[in-house]
N, C-alpha and C positions, 0 to 999 in steps of 0.2 A: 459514433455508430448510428445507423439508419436503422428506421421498422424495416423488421424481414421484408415485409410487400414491395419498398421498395429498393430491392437489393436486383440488379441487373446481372447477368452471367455471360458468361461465353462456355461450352461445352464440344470439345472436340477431342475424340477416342475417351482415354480417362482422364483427363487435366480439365481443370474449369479454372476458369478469373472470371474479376470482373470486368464488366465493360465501364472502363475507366474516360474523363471527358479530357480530350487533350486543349492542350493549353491553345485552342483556333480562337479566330476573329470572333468568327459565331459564339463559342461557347461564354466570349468574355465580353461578349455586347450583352449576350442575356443576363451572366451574373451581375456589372454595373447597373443593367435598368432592373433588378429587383435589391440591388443593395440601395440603390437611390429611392423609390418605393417607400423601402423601410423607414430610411433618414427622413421622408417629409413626411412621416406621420406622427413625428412625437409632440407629443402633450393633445394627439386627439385619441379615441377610440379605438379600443382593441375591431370592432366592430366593422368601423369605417374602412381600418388595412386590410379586413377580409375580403370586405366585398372590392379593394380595389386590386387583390392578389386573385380574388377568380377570373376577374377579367383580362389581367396580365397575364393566367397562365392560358385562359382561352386562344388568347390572341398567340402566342407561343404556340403551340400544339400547332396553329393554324398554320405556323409557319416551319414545321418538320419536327421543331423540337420533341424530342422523348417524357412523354408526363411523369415518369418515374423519376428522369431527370431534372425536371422543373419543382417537382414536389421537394424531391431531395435538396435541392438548392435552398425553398423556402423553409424547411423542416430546419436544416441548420441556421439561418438566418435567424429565426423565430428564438432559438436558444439563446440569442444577443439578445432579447430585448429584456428592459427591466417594465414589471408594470407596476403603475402606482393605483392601489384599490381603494376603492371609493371609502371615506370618512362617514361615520355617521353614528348621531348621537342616541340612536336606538338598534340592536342587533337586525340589519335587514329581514332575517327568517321569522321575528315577531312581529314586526312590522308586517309582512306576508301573512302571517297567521292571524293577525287583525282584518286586513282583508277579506279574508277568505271568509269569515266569520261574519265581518257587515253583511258582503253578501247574500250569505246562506240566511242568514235574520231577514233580509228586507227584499231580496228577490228568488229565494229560493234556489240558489245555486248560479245563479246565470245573470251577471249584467250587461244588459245585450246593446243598450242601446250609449254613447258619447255621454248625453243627461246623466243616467244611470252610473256610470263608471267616475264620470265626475262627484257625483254625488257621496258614495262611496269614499273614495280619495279624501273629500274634507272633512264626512265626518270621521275616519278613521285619525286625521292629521288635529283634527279638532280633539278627538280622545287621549292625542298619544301627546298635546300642547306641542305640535313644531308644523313649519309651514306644509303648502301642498305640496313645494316641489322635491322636499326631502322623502315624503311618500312615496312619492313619483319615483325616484331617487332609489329609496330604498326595497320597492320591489324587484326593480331590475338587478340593484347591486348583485343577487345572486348568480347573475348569467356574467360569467367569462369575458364576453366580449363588451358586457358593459365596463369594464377596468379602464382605464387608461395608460397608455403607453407612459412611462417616463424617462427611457432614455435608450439608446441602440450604441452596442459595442461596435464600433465600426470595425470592417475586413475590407482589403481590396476585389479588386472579380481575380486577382492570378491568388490570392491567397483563398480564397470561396471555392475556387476550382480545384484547389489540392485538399483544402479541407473535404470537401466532396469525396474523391480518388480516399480518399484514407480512412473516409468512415465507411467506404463502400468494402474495403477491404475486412475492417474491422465487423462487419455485420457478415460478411462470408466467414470469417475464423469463427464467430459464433458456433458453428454449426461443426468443428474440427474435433477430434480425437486425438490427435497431437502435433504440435511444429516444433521444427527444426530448428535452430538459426545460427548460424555461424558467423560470426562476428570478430575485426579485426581494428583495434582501437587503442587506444594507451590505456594504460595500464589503471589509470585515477577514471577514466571512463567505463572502462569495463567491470571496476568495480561499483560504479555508479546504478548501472544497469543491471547486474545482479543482485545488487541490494534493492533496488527499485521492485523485482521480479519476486524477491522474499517478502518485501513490506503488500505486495499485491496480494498474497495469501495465495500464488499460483503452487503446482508441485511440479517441479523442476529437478534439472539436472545439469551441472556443468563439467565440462572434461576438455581439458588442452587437448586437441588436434593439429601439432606442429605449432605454426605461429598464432593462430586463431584459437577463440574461445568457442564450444557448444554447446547450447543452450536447450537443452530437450524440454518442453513443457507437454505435461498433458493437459490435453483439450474439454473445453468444458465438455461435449459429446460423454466423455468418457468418466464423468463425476458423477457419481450415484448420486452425489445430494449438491444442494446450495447450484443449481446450475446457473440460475440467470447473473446471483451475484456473482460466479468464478470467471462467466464470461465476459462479463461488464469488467473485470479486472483484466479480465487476459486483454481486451481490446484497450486497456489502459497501456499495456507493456507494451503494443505496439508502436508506438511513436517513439518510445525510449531506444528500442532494439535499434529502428529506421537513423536512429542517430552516431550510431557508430560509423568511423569511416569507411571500413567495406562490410557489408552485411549480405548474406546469402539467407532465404526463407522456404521451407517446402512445410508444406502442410496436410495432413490427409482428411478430408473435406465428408460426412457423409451427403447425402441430398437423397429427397425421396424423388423417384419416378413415376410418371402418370400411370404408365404398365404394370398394372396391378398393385398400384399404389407401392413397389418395391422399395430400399433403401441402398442406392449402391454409394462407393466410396471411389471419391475422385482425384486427382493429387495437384495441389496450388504449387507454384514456384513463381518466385519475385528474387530480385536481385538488386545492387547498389545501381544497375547501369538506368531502373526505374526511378531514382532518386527525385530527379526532375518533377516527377508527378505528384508527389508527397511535400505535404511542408515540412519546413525543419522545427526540430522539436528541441525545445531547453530543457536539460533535468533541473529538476527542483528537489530540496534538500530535507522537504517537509515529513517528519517522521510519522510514517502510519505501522499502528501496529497489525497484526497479522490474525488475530482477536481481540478480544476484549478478555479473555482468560488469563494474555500476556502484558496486555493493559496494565490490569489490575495487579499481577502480580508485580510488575516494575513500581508502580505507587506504594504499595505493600513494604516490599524489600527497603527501598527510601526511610519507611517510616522509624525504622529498626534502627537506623540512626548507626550500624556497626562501623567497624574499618575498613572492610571492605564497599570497594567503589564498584559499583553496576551498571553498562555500558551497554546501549541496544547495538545491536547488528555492527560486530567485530569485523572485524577483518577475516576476511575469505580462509581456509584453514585450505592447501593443497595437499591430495590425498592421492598421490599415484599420478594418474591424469587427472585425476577430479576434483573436482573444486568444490567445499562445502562452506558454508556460514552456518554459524551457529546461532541461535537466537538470541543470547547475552555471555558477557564474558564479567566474569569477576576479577576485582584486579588490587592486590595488596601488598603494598613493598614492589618486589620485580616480579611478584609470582601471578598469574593469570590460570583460572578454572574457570571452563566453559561451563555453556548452559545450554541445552535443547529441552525443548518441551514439546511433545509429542501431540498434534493436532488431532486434523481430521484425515483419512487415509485414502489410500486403495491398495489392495491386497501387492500390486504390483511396485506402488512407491515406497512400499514397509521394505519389499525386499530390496529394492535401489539404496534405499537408506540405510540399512541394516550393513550392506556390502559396504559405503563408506563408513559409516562410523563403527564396525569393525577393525579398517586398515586405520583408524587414528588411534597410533598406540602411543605416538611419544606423547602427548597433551593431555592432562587430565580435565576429567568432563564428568558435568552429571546428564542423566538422559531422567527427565521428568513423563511419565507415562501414564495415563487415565486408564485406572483400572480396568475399563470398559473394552481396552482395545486387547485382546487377549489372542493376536496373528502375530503380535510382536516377542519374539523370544529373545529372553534380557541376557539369558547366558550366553549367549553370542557375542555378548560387548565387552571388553578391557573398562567399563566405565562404570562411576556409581549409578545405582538405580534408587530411582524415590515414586511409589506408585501417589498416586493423588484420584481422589473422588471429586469433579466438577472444579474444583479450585486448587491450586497450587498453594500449599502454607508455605509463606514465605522464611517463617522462624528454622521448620524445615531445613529449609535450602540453608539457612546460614548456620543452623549444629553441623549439616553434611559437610560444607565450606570449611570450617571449622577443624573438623576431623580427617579431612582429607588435609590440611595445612597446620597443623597447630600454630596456635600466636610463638612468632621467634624474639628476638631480642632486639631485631635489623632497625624496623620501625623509633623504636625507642630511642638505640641507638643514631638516629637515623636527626629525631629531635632533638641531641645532644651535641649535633652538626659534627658528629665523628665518624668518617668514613672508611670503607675497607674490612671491617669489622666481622663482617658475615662468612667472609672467610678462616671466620677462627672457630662457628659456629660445630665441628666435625675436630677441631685437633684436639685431644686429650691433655687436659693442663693441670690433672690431680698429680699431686706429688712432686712435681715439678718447683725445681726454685725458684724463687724472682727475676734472679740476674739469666737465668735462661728464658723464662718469660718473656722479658724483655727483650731480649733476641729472638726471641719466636712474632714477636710484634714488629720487633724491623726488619723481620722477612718479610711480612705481609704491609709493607711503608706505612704502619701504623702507632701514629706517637705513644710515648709512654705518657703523656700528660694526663691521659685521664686512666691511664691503667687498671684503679681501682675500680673503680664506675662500670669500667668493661666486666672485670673481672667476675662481678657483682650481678653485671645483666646477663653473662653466660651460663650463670650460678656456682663459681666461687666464693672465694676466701681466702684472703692472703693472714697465715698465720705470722703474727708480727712479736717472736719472741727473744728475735734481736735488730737489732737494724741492720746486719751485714745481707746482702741480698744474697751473695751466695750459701746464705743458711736460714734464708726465710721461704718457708714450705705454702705453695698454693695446695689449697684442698677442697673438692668438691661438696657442695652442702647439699647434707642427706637430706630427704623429703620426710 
């Protein structure tokens, strides 16, 4: 993403884009002779690359180029470099404060004259025991360009050129209310990309439209709060989206007008057939949470050490057309209970949300809610409810987990490497004989070997007051 200033447009009726730089001769002579620039300045002077990027852009300009576009190129450039800052065995800013100080003692604020300043210099370097030239050294340290470069990520000029096209797009979404995106991919990517779009902490919506996934996001424009960071996320989602194999995008754009300073709203649309212009983007696999609220509660839960396993961002739950994730799934034996935990809002995403996670009736789910948000009506839900003040208790969550599953036998069972079991968990086996037992177990292809054992974790008792099985009575043990 570019500073707004320099973001380029194009506006004709209501539609605006950017003025994006095509992949010409021209555009990719410029980008080589300032990615080359870059390369031969390391291990000198932040300093030195400036003054030779003003005169590279002078000379540019002179020759047609767009300064918006010259900048833009250098702005991204400049995020490649590593700089290495200056070492020193006295904090530069005391160092300075020493200075300032001879000074004001010995000339009264002003050393005006080469003598003078040298003067200065040693005996501060004399006061502080280290030579002159770390003085020297260390007052400049505090200026930026005194740093030294130490190393430049290289790009090509055809990969600088799309980098360009993509941050230029992403600094126009800045300024959106919402986009669209329709996307058409397999199935391990498009869940990539929706999981990407939740770990962004964007407010989204997804809904099959025939073979294509919809991707509704609101637009930072439209977040009452956290704008810069929502946008700085939303222009993260872009390059994931652009990586689907057909992707369609419209957008609704506000921009202010000079005429009366007005705000009108204009509509973007890009397509896969601009792919050329854009780099290709890898997803990456690297879990971010969606707060630090969810963070913590995930480390939390961990600690509790229970049977239940805790899983960030589950599998997509399909809801009609729509497509939800849930923010954690518990998972014990075969059984899975979701989790959502209730962020930050807008009046209009409570109700998007509220409509799916109404129609999820077969899955059970907790919905965790901060007291705070009181647009959310909980009786609407088939789900548990747990309100929370600033922090989610995690012990909480696993009484709710608990009580919505009680511990069964399965698990146990399960360690005793005897299978099929859980199907006995429902058949009544009070009163019943042995030798019918036993046949109620090789219905279910389940040996008698360990018959007792089962018996025992279902909560029987085999009364054993003869050994003929047909007169030995199973009976349930009273509590």
């Amino acid at each position: 993403m570019l500073p707004t200033q320099l973001l380029r447009v194009q506006i004709r009726g209501g539609y605006i884009k950017p003025v994006y730089a095509e992949l010409s001769h021209e555009n990719l002579y410029l980008a080589e002779k300032l990615i080359n620039i870059f390369k031969s300045f390391i291990n000198k002077k932040l300093k030195e690359l400036e003054d030779e990027l003003n005169e590279a852009e002078t000379i540019a300009e002179s020759e047609g180029y767009n300064y918006k576009f010259i900048k833009g190129l250098i702005t991204l450039l400049k995020r490649r470099l590593t700089i290495k800052e200056t070492t020193l065995s006295y904090d530069p800013l005391f160092i300075r404060l020493e200075i300032f100080k001879t000074v004001n003692q010995l000339y009264r604020g002003f050393a005006l004259t080469q003598e003078e300043r040298k003067n200065v210099i040693d005996l501060v370097a004399q006061k502080l025991n280290i030579n002159h030239d770390d003085v020297e050294n260390g007052f400049r340290a505090v200026y930026e360009e005194e740093n030294t470069i130490d190393n430049f990520q290289e790009i090509s000029p055809e990969e600088l050129i799309k980098l360009y096209n993509l941050s230029l797009t992403q600094t126009l979404l800045f300024k959106c209310t919402n986009l669209v995106a329709d996307i058409k991919t397999t199935g391990h990517k498009t869940r990539q990309i929706l999981w990407s779009i939740k770990r962004n902490g964007l407010l989204y919506m997804a809904e099959k439209i025939n073979e294509s996934v919809r991707i509704t996001i609101d637009g930072p424009a439209s977040i009452i709060k956290q704008t810069e960071r929502y946008g700085t996320n939303l222009a993260k989602t872009l390059p994931l989206i652009i990586s689907a194999d057909h992707w369609n995008i419209e957008a609704s754009i506000i921009r202010k007008t000079r005429y009366k300073n007005k705000h009108l709203t204009y509509k973007f649309i890009t397509n896969d057939t601009n792919k050329h212009l854009y780099p290709v983007q890898l997803l990456e696999g690297t879990v971010i949470y969606d707060s630090s609220l969810e963070e913590d509660f995930h480390k939390r839960f961990n600690t509790l050490k229970s049977d239940w396993t805790i899983i960030r961002e589950p599998e997509p739950l399909v809801v009609g057309t729509k497509i939800f994730i849930p923010d954690f799934v518990f998972i014990r034996n075969n059984e899975k209970i979701y989790l959502e935990i209730v962020g930050f809002w807008t009046k209009e995403y409570i109700k998007r949300k509220i409509e799916k996670m109404r129609d999820l009736k077969n899955v059970k789910m907790i919905i965790a809610i901060d007291e705070s948000i009181d647009e959310f009506k909980t009786e609407e839900l088939p789900h548990t409810i747990i309100k929370f003040k600033r922090s989610l208790p995690s012990y909480e969550v696993l009484k709710t987990l608990n009580s919505l599953s009680p511990k069964n036998i399965t698990k146990e069972m399960t360690e005793l490497k005897i299978t099929g079991e859980s199907q006995l968990i429902n058949v009544n086996l009070d009163g019943m004989t042995l030798s019918d037992a036993i046949e109620v177990f090789k219905t279910h292809n389940i040996s008698d070997a360990n018959l007792e054992i089962i018996l025992e974790k279902l909560g029987y008792k085999v009364e054993w007051n003869t050994l003929d099985p047909n007169k030995t009575i199973i009976r349930k043990i009273k509590k």
